[in-house]
KOLBA-534131 format. One record per residue (C-alpha): x, y, z; residue in three letters. Coordinates in steps of 0.5 Angstrom, whole numbers. Example, Ala and Ser with C-alpha at 12.3 -4.5 7.8 and 13.67 -1.06 7.14 Angstrom:
      px      py      pz   residuo
      25      -9      16       Ala
      27      -2      14       Ser
***
This chain:
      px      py      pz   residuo
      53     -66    -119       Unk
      47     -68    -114       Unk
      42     -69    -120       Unk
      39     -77    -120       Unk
      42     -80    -114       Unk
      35     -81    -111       Unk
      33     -84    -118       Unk
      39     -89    -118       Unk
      38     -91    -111       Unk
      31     -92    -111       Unk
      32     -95    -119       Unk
      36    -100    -115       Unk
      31    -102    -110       Unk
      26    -104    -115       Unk
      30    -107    -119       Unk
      31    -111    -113       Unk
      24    -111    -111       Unk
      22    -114    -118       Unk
      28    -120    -118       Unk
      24    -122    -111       Unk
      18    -122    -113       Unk
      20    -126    -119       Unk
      21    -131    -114       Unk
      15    -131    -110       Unk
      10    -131    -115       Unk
      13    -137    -119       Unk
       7    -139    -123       Unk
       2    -137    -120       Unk
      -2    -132    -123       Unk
      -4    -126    -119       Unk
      -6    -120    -125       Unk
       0    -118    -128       Unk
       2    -120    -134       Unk
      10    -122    -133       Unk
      12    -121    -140       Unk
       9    -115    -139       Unk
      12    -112    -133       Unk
      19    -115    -135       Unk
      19    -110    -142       Unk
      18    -105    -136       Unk
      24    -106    -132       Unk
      29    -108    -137       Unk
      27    -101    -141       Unk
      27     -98    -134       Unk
      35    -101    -133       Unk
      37    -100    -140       Unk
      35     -93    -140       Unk
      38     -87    -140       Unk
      38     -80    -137       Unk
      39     -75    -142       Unk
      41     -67    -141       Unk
      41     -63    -146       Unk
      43     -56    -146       Unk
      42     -51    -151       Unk
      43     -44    -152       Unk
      45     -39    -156       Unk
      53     -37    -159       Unk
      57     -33    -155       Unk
      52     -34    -148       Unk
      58     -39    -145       Unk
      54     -46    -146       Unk
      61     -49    -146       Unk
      63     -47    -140       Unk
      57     -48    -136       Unk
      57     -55    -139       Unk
      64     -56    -136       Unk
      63     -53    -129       Unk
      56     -59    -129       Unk
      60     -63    -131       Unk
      66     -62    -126       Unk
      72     -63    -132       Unk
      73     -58    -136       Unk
      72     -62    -142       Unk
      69     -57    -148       Unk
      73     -52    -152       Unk
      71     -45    -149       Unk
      72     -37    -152       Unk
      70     -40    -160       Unk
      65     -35    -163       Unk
      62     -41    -167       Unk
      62     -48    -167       Unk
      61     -53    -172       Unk
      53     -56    -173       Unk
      55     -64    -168       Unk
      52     -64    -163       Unk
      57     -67    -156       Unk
      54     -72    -152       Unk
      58     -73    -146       Unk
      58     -80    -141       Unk
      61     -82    -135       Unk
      67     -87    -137       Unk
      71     -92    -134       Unk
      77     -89    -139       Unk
      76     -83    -144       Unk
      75     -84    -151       Unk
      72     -81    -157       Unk
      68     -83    -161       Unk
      66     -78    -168       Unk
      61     -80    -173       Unk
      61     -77    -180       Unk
      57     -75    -185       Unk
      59     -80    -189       Unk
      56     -86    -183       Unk
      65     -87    -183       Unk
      66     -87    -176       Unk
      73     -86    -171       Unk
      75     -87    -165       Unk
      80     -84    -160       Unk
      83     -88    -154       Unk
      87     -84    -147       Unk
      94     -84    -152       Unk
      90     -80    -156       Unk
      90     -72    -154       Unk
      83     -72    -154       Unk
      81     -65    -152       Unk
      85     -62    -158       Unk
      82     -67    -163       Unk
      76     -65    -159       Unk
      77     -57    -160       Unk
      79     -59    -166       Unk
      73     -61    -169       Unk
      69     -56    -166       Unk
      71     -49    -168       Unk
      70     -47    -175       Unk
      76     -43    -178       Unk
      75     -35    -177       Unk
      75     -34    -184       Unk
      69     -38    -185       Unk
      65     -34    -178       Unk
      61     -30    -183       Unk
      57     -36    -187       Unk
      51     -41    -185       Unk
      56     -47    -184       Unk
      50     -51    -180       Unk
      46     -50    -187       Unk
      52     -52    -192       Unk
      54     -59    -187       Unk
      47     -60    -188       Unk
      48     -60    -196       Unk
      55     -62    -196       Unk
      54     -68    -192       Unk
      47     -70    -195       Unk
      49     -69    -203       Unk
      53     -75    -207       Unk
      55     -70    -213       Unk
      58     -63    -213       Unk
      54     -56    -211       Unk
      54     -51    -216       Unk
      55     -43    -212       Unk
      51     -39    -217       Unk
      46     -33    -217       Unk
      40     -37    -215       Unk
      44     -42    -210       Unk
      46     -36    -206       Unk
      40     -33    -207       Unk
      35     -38    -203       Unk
      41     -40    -198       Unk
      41     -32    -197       Unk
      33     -34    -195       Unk
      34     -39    -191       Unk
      40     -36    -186       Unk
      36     -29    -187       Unk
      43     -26    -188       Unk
      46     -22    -194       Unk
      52     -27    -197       Unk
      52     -25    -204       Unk
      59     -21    -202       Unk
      62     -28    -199       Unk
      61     -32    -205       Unk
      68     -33    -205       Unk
      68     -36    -200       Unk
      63     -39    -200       Unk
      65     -44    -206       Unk
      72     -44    -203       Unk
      68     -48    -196       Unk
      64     -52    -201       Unk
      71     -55    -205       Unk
      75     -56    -199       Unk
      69     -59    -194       Unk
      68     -66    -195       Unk
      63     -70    -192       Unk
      69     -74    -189       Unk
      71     -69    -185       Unk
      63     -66    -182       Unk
      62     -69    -176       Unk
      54     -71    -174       Unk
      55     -73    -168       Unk
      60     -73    -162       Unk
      61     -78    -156       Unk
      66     -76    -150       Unk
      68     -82    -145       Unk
      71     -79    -139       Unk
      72     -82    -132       Unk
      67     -76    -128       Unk
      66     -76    -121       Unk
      58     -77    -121       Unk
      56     -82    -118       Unk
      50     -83    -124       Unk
      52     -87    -129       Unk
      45     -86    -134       Unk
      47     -79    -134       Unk
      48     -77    -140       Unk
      50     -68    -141       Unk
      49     -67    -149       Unk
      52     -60    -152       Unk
      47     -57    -156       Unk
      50     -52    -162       Unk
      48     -45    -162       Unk
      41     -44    -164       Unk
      43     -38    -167       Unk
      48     -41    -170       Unk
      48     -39    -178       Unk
      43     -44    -181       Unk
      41     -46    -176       Unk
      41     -53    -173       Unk
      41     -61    -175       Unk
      36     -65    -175       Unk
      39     -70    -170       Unk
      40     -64    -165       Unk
      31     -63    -166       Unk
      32     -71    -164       Unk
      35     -70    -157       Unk
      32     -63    -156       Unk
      25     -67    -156       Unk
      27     -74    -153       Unk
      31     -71    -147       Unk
      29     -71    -140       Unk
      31     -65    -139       Unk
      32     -59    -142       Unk
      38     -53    -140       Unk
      37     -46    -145       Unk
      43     -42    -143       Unk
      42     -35    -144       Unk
      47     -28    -141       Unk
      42     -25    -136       Unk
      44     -19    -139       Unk
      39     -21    -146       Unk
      33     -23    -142       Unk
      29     -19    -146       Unk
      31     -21    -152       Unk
      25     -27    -152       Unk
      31     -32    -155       Unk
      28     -37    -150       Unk
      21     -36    -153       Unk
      23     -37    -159       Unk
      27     -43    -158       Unk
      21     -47    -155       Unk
      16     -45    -160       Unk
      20     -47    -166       Unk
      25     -53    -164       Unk
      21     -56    -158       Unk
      15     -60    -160       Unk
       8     -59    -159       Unk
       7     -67    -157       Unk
      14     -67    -153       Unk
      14     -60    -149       Unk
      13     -60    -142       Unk
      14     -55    -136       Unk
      17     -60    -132       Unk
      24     -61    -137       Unk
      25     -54    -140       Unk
      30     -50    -135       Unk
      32     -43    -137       Unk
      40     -41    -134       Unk
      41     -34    -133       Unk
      49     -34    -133       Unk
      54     -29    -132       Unk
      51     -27    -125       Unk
      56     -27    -121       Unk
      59     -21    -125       Unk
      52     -17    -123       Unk
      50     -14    -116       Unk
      44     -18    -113       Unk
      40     -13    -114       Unk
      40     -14    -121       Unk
      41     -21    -122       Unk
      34     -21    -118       Unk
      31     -16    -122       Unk
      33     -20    -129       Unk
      32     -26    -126       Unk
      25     -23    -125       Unk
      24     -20    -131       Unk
      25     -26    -134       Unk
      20     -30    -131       Unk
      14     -25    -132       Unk
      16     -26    -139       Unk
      16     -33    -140       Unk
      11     -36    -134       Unk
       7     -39    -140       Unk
      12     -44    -142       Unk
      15     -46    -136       Unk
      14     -45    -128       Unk
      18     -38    -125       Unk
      23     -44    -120       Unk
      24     -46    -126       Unk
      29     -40    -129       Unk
      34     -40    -124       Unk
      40     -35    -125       Unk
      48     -38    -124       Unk
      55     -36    -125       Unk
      59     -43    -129       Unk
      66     -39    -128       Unk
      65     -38    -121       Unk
      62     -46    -121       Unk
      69     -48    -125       Unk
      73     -44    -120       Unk
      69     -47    -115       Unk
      71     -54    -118       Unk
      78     -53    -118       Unk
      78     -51    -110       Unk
      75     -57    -108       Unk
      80     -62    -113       Unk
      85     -58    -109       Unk
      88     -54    -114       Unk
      93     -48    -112       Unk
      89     -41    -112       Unk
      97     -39    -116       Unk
      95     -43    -121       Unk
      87     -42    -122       Unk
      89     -35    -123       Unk
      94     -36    -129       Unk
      88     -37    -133       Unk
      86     -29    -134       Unk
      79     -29    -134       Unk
      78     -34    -127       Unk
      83     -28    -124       Unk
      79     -22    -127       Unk
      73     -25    -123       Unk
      76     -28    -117       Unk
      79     -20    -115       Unk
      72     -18    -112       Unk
      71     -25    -108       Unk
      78     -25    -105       Unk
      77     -18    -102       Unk
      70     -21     -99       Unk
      72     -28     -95       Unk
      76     -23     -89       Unk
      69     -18     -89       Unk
      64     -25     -89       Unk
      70     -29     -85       Unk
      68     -35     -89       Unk
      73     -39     -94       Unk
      74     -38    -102       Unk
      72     -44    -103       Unk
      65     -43    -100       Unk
      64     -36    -102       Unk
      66     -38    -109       Unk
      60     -44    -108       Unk
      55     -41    -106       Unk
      56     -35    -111       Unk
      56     -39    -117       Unk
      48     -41    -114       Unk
      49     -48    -118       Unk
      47     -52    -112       Unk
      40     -49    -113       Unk
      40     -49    -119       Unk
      42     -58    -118       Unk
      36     -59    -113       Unk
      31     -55    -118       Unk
      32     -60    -124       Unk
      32     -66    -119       Unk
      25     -63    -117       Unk
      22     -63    -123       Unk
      26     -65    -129       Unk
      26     -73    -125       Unk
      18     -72    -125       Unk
      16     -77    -131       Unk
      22     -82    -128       Unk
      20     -83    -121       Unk
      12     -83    -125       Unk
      16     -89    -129       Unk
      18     -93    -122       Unk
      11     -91    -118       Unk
       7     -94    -123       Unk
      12    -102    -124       Unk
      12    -101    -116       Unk
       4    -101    -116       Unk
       4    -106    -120       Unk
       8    -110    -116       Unk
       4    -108    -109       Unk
      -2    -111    -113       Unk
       1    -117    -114       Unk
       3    -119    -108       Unk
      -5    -116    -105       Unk
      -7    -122    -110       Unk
      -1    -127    -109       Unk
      -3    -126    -101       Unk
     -12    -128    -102       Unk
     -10    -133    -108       Unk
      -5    -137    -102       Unk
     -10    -136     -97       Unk
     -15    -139    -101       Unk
     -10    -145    -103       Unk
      -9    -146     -95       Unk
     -16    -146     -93       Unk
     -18    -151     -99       Unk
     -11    -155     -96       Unk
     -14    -155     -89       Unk
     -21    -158     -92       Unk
     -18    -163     -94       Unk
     -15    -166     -89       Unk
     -21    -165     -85       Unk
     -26    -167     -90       Unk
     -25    -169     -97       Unk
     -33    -170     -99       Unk
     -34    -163     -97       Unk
     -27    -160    -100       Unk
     -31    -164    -107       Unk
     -36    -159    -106       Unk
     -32    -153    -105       Unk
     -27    -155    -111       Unk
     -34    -156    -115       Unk
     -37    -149    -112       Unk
     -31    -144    -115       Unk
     -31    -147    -121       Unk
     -38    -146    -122       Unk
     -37    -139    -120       Unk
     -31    -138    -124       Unk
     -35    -139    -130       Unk
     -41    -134    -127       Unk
     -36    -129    -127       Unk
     -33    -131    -134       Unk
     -40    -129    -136       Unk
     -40    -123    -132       Unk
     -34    -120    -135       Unk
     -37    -121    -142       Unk
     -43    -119    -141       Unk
     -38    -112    -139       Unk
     -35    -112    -146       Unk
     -41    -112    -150       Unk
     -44    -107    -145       Unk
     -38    -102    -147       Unk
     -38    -104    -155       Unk
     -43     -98    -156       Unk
     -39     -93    -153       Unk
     -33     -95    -157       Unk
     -37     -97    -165       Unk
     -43     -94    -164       Unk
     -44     -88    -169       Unk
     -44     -83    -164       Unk
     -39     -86    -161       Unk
     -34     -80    -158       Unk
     -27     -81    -162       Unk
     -32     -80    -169       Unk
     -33     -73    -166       Unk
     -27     -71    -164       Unk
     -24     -74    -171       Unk
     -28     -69    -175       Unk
     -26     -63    -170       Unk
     -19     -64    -172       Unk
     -22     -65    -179       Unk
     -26     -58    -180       Unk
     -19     -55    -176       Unk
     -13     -56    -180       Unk
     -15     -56    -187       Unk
     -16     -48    -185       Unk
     -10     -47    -182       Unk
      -6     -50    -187       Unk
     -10     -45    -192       Unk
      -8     -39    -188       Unk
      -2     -40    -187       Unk
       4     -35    -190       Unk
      10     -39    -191       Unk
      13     -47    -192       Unk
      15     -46    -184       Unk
       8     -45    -182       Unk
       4     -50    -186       Unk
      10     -56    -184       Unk
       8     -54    -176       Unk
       0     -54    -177       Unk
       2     -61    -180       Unk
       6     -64    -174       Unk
       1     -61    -170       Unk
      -5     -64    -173       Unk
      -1     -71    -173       Unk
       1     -70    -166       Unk
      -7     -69    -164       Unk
      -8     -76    -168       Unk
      -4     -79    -164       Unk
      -6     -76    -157       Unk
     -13     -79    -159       Unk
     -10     -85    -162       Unk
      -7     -85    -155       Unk
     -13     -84    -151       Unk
     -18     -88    -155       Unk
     -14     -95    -152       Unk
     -13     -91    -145       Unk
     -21     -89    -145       Unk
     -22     -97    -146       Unk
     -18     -99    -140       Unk
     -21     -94    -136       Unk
     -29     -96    -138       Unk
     -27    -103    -137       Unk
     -23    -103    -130       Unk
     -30     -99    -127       Unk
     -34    -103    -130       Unk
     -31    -110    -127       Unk
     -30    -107    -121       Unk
     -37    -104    -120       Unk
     -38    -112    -122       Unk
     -33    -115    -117       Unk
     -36    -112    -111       Unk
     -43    -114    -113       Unk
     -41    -122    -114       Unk
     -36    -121    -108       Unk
     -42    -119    -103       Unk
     -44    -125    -106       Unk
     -38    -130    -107       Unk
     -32    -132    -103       Unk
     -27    -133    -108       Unk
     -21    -129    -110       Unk
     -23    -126    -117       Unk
     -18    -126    -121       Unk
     -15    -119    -124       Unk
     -14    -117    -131       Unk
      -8    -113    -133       Unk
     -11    -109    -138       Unk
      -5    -104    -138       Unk
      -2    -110    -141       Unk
      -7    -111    -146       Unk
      -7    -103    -148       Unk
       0    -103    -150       Unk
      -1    -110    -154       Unk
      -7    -107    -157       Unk
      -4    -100    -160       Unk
       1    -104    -163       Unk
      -4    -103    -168       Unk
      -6     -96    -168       Unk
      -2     -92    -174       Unk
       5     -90    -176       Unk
       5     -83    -178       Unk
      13     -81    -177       Unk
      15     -82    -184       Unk
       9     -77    -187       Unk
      12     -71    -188       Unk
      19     -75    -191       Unk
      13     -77    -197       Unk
      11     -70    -197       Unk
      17     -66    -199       Unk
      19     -72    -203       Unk
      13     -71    -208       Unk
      15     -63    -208       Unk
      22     -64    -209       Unk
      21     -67    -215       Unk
      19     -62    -220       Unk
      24     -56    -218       Unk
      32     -57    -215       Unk
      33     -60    -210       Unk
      37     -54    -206       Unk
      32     -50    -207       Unk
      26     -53    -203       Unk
      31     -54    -199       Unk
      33     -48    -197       Unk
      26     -46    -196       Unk
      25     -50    -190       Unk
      29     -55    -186       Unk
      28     -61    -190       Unk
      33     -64    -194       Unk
      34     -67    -201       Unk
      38     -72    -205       Unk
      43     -67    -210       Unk
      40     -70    -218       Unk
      42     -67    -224       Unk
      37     -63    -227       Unk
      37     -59    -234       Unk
      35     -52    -233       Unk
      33     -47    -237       Unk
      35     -40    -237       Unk
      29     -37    -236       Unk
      27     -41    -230       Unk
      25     -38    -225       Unk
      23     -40    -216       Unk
      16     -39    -215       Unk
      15     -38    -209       Unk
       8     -36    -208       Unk
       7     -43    -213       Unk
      11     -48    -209       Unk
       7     -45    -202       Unk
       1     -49    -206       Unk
       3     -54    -208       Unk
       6     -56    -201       Unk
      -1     -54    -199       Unk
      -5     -59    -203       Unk
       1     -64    -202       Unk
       0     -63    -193       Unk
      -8     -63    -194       Unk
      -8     -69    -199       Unk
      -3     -73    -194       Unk
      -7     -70    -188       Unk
     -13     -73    -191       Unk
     -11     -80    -192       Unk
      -8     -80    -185       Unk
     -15     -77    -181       Unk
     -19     -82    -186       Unk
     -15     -89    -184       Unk
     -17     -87    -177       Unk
     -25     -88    -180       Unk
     -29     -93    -181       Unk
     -31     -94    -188       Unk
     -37     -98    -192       Unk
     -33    -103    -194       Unk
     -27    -103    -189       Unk
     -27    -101    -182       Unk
     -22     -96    -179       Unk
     -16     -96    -175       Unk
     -19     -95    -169       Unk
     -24    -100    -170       Unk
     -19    -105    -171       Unk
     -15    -104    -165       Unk
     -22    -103    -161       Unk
     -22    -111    -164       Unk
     -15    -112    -162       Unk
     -16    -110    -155       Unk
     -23    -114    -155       Unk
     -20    -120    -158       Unk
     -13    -119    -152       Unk
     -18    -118    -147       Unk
     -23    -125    -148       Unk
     -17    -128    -149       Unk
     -13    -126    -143       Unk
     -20    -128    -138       Unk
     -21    -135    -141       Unk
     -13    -137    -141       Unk
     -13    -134    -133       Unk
     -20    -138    -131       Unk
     -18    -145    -135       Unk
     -10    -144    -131       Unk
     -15    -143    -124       Unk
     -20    -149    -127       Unk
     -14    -153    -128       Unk
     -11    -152    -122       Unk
     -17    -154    -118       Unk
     -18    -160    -122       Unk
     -10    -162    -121       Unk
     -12    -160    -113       Unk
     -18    -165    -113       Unk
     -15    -171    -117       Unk
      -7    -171    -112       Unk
      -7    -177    -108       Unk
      -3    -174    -102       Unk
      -2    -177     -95       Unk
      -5    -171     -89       Unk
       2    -170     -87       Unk
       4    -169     -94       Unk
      -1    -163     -95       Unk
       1    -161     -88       Unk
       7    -159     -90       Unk
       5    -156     -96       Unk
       1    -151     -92       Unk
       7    -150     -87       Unk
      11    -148     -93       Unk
       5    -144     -96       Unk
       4    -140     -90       Unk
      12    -139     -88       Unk
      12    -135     -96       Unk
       5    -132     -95       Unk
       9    -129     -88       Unk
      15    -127     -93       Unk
       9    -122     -97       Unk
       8    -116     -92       Unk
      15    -114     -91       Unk
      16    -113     -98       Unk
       8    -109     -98       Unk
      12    -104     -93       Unk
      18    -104     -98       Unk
      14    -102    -104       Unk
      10     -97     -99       Unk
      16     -94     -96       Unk
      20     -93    -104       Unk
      13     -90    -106       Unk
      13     -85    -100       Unk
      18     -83    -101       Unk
      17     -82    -109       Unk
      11     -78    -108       Unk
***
């Protein structure tokens, strides 16, 4: 597999760049906050890349993970698997690794029979195939006491899955009594010495989305924070709208980008061409608003398999013991003596997996590569600056030996306009403040449109699903604004001292210094509010007054089991339990829009984190200047003999001559991201 090769190199380059360019700078101050810029680079090496591949039953997601991978790892041909999502990762031996519901974990080593554990804890027995086991692991797994099978649980069970099951309850009891929270694996992990050479890579199988009861909110977690997204649907069933509605109910508004969602086409290789191109078609016009049309790519996994096998040698005798790899092959072998090309070729070029590679290394490396440029802009800055900063220092140096009176004056002359442009720089901050606190400052306004927006929304809405989305939505608009509001701060204040700099320079021979304003922005939202635990405070507060399963079942959240006394004339109201989660979202939508605000007695968040920044920012250009005044006065107190500033300068030339090349590297590597 050829996905994120030139990710890993050009990852390697800069982490090479970066330990250099350490070296270089030493203390010298050049605009980069290093603490900063060092977080980056740690996160940008621990980092992994993660594929999550997604799909309904029965669309041969297994084998189309297994034919990614180039091992046949997964179990295929079982209808429905359990609710655990199987993470694979390249190992230098393999191993298995299972959390279970209960938190107990376990471990397999190579000794192990690990594909037979592993299909093993995937399948669900045939006898349970008719019942949303995805929904009752959920219970299960979330639930200290016993769950009680009667009419009422059957009934919102009924609701959720959207299937009748008042005729399985029976079995229904029996998988509740014999499936302990021991036994539901949560998460899966597979360590296999893979062939690819991108150690990051991560290939997380999905359950089916159209499983009964749905998936695991671990799942929703990966779909939304992976670098890629697959949905494997039969080419067959494109009009079927599936994909649709797996992005607009699993894939979040905040997280969902055209670059990381792929749609997979499979079963191609069973079809003429001029079908394949008349589905695949089809389907791009009909899904063109989420995601680009080269982004729905049609394949045949089994043809990659078969293609697989060839290339590791394996014999055709063998690869046609297995039926349904015999069954495809028949036409292919018919067509090498018409095409006079080998199997293994026609077999590749069949499966179409190379296009598909190549497509999802285009677009789904977009926001990586974007990580790289910007540590790669910061390390060009950086030597810029370095190189002005030494050329001062050599020139100083020089005077020096030639004429310490006017060395002096020269000392005395940038001090004097370093503390110019000190107040320069403040003067910038007081000019930007109405922008951001004034009254009618920009982020109030927006505020109060999302304000007046989502109420409305929540009040039309029809079901607990729907009010829940307008919510995560409203939250998710927040933050973007939160996010925006520190960004428009940088920006405003970057212009403006730039527009600053080119004044004072026409005007002054110093080097100024640089400010890292990214690195004050994020110190700066560090402040900004939290959100991600509000909706867990909603359902609590619902969930008190009726039975726990019964909101649980209404929606996707989760309850703890408590013993409640019921009356029999109790009775769910649907239509009652709609207000009240309602005016439970408006109350806690409020509360969230209101902290953002200032109030009489107490300023808002953003006016605080505004605070933050400005505190960060002051903060930042006294200690530069007062590091550059120091070095001054360290410079005009040394007591050196001229052959001892005449060797500093040499040494400062010969690391000032190292600069350039490692420019033209840096200029290269963005060359080449772009």
């Amino acid at each position: 597999m050829n996905i994120g090769n030139n990710y890993k190199a050009q990852k390697k380059n800069i982490l090479d760049l970066f330990k250099i360019y350490k070296e270089k700078r030493g203390d010298t101050y050049d605009g980069n906050d290093l603490d900063h810029l060092q977080n980056r680079v740690d996160a940008l090496e621990g980092g992994k890349y993660i594929i999550t591949v997604a799909g309904e039953v029965s669309s041969g997601k297994s084998t189309f993970i297994n034919a990614l991978l180039g091992e046949e790892i997964l179990p295929t041909g079982v209808r429905q698997l359990t609710s655990a999502i199987v993470e694979i990762i390249k190992s230098e031996s393999p191993y298995l690794h299972v959390v279970y519901a209960d938190k107990s974990e376990e471990k397999y080593g190579e000794n192990d029979d690990l594909f037979s554990k592993l299909e093993t804890l995937c399948a669900i027995p045939e006898k349970y195939q008719n019942i949303p086991t995805t929904l009752l692991d959920k219970l299960i797994g979330r639930t200290k006491g016993h769950l009680i099978v009667d009419e009422q649980f059957v009934s919102h069970l009924e609701k959720r899955a959207n299937k009748r099951l008042s005729q399985h309850k029976k079995i229904l009891q029996d998988y509740i009594h014999n499936r302990k929270r021991d036994e539901i694996p949560i998460k899966i992990i597979f360590g296999y010495p893979l062939s690819w050479d991108f150690e990051e890579l991560s290939i997380v199988d999905s359950p089916g989305v159209n499983a009964l009861g749905g998936v695991q909110d671990i799942t929703h977690e990966y779909l939304n924070n992976s670098n890629a997204v697959l949905f494997v649907q039969n080419i067959q069933q494109v009009e079927l709208q599936s994909f649709r509605e797996f992005v607009e109910s699993q894939i979040s508004s905040e997280t969902r980008d055209e670059n990381t969602l792929f749609l997979i086409l499979t079963h191609a290789g069973l079809h003429p061409e001029e079908t394949i191109i008349s589905q695949t078609e089809t389907a791009r016009d009909l899904y063109s608003d989420l995601i680009r049309r080269e982004q729905i790519l049609p394949v045949d996994s089994l043809l990659k398999v078969i293609s697989n096998d060839l290339t590791k040698g394996k014999k055709l005798k063998e690869i046609r013991s297995n039926e349904i790899k015999r069954r495809i092959l028949a036409d292919y072998r018919d067509q090498v003596e018409d095409l006079e090309v080998d199997l293994e070729t026609l077999v590749s070029q069949a499966s179409r997996f190379k296009k598909m590679e190549k497509a999802i290394d285009t677009f789904a490396m977009a926001a990586p590569f974007f990580q790289l440029s910007e540590i790669l802009n910061a390390l060009k800055g950086g030597y810029e600056k370095l190189d002005k900063l030494y050329q001062e220092k050599i020139g100083l140096k020089k005077q020096k030996t030639k004429d310490p009176s006017e060395f002096a004056r020269s000392i005395e002359r940038i001090q004097k306009e370093l503390t110019d442009w000190r107040l320069i720089v403040r003067k910038s901050v007081e000019d930007v403040s109405e922008k951001f606190t004034g009254k009618d400052a920009e982020w109030k306004s927006e505020i109060e449109q999302i304000k007046l927006l989502y109420p409305e929304k929540f009040s039309d809405s029809s079901d607990i699903d729907e009010v829940r989305n307008h919510f995560e939505n409203a939250i998710n608009d927040l933050e973007k604004l939160t996010k925006s509001f520190t960004s428009s701060i940088t920006q405003e204040l970057n212009k403006r001292i730039t527009a600053e700099d080119k004044k004072f320079s026409a005007s002054h021979t110093i080097t100024l210094p640089s400010i890292d304003l990214d690195s004050i922005e994020d110190k700066s939202r560090k402040n900004a509010f939290e959100t991600k635990e509000k909706t867990k405070k909603i359902k609590k507060k619902v969930g008190e007054k009726r039975l726990w399963y019964t909101f649980y079942l209404m929606k996707k959240d989760v309850y703890e089991w408590r013993d409640v006394v019921v009356g029999k004339e109790e009775v769910f109201n649907e239509k009652k339990f709609l207000s009240e989660y309602k005016s439970v979202v408006n109350k806690s939508f409020y509360k969230v829009v209101n902290r953002l605000l200032d109030k009489p007695d107490k300023k808002g968040t953003l006016s605080r984190v505004y605070e933050k920044y400005i505190e960060l920012f002051k903060s930042m250009v006294d200690e530069i200047i007062q590091s550059r005044m120091n070095a001054l006065e360290i410079e005009l107190s040394s007591q050196q003999t001229n052959k001892e500033i005449l060797e500093e300068i040499q040494q400062l030339e010969s690391k000032k001559k190292l600069f350039p090349a490692q420019i033209k590297r840096i200029d290269e590597i963005r060359e080449d991201l772009s």
